[in-house]
Backbone bond lengths (Angstrom), bond angles and torsions (degrees), N, CA, C in turn:
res aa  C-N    CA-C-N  psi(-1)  N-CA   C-N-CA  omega(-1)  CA-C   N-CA-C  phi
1 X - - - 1.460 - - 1.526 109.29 -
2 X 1.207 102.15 129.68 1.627 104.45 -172.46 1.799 113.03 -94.61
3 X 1.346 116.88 121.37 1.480 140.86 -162.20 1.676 123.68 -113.08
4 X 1.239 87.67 110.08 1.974 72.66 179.66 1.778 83.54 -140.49
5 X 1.406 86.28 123.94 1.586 122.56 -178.68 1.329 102.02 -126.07
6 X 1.757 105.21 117.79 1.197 135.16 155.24 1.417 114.73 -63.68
7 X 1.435 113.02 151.22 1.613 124.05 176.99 1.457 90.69 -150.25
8 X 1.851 105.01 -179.87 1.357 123.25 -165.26 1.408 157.38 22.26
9 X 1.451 81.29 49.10 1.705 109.11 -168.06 1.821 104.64 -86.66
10 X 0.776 140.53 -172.12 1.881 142.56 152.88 2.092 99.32 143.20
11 X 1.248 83.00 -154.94 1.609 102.64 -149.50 2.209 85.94 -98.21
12 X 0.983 87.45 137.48 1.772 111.32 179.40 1.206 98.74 -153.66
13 X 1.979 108.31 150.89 0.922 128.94 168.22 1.692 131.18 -90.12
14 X 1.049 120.32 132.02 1.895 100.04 -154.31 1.454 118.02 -67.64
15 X 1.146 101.94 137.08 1.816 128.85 -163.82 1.410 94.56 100.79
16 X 1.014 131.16 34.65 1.286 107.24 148.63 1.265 126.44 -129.47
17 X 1.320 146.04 -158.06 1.569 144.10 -165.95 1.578 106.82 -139.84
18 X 1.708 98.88 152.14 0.803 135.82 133.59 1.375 161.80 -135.45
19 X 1.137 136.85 -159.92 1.990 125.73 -161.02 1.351 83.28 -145.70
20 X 1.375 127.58 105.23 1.473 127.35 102.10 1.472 129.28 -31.08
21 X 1.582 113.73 132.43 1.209 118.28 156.53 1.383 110.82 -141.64
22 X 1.090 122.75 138.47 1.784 134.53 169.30 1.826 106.38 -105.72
23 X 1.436 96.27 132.90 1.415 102.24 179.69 1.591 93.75 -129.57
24 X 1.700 81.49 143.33 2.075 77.67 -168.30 1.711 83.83 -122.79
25 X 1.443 89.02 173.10 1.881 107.43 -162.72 1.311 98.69 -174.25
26 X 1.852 93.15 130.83 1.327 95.55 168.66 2.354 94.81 117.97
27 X 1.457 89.28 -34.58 1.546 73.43 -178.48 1.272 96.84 -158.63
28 X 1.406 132.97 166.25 1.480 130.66 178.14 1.835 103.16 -82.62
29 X 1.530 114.46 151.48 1.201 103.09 162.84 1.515 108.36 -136.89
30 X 1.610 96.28 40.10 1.426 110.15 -170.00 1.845 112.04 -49.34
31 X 1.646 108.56 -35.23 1.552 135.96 -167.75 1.625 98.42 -91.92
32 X 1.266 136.59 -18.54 1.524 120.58 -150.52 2.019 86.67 -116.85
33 X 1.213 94.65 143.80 1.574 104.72 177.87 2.003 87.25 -73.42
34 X 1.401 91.90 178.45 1.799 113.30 -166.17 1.324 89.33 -145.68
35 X 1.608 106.92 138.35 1.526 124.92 168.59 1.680 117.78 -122.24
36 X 1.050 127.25 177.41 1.461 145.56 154.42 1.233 135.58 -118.79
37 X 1.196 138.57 102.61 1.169 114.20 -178.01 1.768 106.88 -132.88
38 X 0.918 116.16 -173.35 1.490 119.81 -155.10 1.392 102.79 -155.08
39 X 1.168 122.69 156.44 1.772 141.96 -154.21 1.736 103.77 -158.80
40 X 1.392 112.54 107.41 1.276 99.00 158.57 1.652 121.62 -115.46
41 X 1.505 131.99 -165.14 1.387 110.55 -158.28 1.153 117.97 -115.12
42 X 1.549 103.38 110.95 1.717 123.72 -154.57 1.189 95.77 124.08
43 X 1.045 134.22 -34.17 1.846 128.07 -167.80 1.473 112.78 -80.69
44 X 1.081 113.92 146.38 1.517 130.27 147.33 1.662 105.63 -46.93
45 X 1.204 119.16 164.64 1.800 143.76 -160.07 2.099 76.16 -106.92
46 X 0.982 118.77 130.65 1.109 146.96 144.59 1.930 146.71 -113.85
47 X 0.996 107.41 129.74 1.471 111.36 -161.51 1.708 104.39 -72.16
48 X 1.068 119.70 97.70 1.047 122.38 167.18 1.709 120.69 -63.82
49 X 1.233 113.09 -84.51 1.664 102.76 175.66 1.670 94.33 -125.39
50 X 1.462 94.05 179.54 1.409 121.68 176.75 1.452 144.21 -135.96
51 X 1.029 172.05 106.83 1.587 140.67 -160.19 1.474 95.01 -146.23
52 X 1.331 106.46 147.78 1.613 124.26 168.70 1.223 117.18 -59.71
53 X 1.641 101.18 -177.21 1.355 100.23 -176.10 1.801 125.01 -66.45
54 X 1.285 85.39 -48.25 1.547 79.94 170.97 1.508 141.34 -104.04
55 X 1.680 117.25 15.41 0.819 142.90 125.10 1.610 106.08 125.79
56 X 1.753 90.42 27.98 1.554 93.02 -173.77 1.590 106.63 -90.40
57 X 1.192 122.34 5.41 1.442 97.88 -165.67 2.065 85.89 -151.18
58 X 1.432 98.91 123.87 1.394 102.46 155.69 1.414 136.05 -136.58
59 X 1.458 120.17 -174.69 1.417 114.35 175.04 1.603 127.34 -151.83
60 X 0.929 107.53 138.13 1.792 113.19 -164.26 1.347 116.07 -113.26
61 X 1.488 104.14 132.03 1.518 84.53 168.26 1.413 132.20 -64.83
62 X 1.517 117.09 169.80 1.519 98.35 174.56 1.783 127.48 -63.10
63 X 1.743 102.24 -43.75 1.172 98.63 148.03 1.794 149.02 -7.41
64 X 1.285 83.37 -61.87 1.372 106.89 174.55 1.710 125.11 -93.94
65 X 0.963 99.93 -32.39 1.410 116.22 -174.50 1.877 110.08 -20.37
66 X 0.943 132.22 174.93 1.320 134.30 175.35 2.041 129.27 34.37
67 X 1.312 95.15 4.14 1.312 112.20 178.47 1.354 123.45 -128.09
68 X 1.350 108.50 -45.04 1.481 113.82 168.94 1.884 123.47 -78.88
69 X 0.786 130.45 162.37 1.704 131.94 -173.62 1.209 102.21 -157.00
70 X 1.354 110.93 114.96 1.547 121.32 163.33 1.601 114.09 -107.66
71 X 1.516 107.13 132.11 1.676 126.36 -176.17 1.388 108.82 -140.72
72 X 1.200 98.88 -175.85 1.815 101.45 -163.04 1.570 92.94 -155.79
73 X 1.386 98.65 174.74 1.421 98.56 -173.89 1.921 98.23 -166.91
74 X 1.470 106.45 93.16 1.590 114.73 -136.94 1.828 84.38 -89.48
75 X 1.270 140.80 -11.55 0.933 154.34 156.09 1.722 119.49 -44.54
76 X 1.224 108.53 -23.34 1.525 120.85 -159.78 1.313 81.50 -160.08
77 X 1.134 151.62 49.17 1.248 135.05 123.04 1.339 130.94 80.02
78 X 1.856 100.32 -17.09 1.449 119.42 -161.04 1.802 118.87 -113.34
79 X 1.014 98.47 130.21 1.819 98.57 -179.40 1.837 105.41 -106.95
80 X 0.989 105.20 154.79 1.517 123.12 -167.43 1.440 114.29 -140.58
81 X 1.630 107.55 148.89 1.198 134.08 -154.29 1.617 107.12 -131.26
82 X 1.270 123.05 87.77 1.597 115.96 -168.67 1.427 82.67 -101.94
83 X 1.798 113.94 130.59 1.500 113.51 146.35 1.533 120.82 -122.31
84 X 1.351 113.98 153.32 1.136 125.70 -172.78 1.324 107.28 -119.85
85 X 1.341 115.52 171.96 1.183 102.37 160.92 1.836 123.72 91.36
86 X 0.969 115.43 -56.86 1.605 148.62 145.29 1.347 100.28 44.77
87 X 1.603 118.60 109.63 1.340 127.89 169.27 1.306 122.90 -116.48
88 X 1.272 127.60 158.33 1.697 120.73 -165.03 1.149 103.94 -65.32
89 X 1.513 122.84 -28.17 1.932 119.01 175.00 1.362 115.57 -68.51
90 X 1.488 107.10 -10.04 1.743 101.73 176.37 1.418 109.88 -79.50
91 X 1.613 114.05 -11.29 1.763 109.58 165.19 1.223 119.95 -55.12
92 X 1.591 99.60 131.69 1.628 118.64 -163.64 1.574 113.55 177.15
93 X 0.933 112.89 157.43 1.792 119.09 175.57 1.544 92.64 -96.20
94 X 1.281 126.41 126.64 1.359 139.26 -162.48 2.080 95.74 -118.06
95 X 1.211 106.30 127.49 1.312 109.97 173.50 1.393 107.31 -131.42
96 X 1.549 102.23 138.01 1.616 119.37 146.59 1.169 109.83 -45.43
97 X 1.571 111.15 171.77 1.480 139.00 -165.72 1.480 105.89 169.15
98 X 1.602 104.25 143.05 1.255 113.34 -169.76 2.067 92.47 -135.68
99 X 1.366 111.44 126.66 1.296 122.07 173.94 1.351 111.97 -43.35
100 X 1.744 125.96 171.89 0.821 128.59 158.03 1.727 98.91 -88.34
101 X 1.437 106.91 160.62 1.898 114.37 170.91 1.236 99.17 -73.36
102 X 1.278 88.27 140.38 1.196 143.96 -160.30 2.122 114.50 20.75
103 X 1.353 90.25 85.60 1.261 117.65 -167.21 1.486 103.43 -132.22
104 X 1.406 117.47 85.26 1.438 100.48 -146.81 1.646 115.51 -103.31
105 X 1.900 111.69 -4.22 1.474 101.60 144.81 1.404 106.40 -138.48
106 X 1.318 131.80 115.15 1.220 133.01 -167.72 1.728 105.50 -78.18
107 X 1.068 115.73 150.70 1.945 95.02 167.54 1.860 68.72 -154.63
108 X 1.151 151.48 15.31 1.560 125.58 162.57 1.840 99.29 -116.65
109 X 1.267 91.25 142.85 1.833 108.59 -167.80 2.083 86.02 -62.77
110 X 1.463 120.03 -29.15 1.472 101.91 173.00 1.219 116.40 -85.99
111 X 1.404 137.91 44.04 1.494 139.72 -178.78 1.920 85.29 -121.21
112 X 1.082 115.91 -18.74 1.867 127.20 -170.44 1.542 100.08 -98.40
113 X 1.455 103.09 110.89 1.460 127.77 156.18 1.380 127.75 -72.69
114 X 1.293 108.73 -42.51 1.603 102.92 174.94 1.850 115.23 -124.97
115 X 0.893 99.64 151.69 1.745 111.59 -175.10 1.318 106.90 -120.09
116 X 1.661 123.51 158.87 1.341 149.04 165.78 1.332 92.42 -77.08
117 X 1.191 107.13 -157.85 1.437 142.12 177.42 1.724 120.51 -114.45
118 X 1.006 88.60 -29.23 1.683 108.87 177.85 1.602 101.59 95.02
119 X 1.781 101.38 171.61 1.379 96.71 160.69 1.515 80.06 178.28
120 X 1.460 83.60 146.59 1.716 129.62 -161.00 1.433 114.54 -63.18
121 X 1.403 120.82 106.25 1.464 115.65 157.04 1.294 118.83 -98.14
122 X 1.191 126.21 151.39 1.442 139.89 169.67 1.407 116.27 -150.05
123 X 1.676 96.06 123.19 1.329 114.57 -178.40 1.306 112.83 -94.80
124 X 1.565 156.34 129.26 1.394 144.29 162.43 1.560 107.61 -90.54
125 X 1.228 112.48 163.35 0.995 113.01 -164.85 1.835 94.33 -110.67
């Protein structure tokens, strides 16, 4: 059964950071690019960042741009979400996503075959 479980989500005060990590199980996604995206309440699911398979090529939203960093670590299975910076609009349930093969830069949430569960950030202001 294929698993992608989010970690290190919770409550921060703005300017400050946190680390996402997604650990996937169940299948390699050594080949499939990895996304982020985030949902807040009333909002549409938006693509936050992205990166390929091997971690040469990514993409941010503008939103996000210059604060957030998405990496992977194809060894462990797991892709990561460092944010900095941290504003009350970055509140949102933030989910993993795993590409379809050979889909090699996804930027639409239907190019993503598998999902987390999400897990909750909150920024205060």
């Amino acid at each position: 059964q294929v698993q992608l479980v989010e970690s290190g989500g919770g409550l921060v005060q703005a300017g400050g950071s946190l680390r996402l990590s997604c650990a996937a199980s169940g299948r390699t996604f050594n080949r499939n690019a990895m996304g982020w995206f985030r949902q807040a309440p009333g909002k549409e699911r938006e693509l936050v960042a992205t990166i390929t398979w091997s971690g040469g090529n990514t993409y941010y939203a503008k939103s996000v741009k210059g604060r957030f960093t998405i990496s992977r670590d194809n060894a462990k299975n797991t892709v990561y979400l460092q944010m900095n910076s941290l504003k009350p609009e970055d509140t949102a349930v933030y989910y993993c996503a795993a590409a379809r093969d050979y889909v090699s830069f996804p930027l639409s949430s239907d190019e993503y075959d598998y999902w987390g569960q999400g897990t909750q950030v909150t920024v205060s202001s």
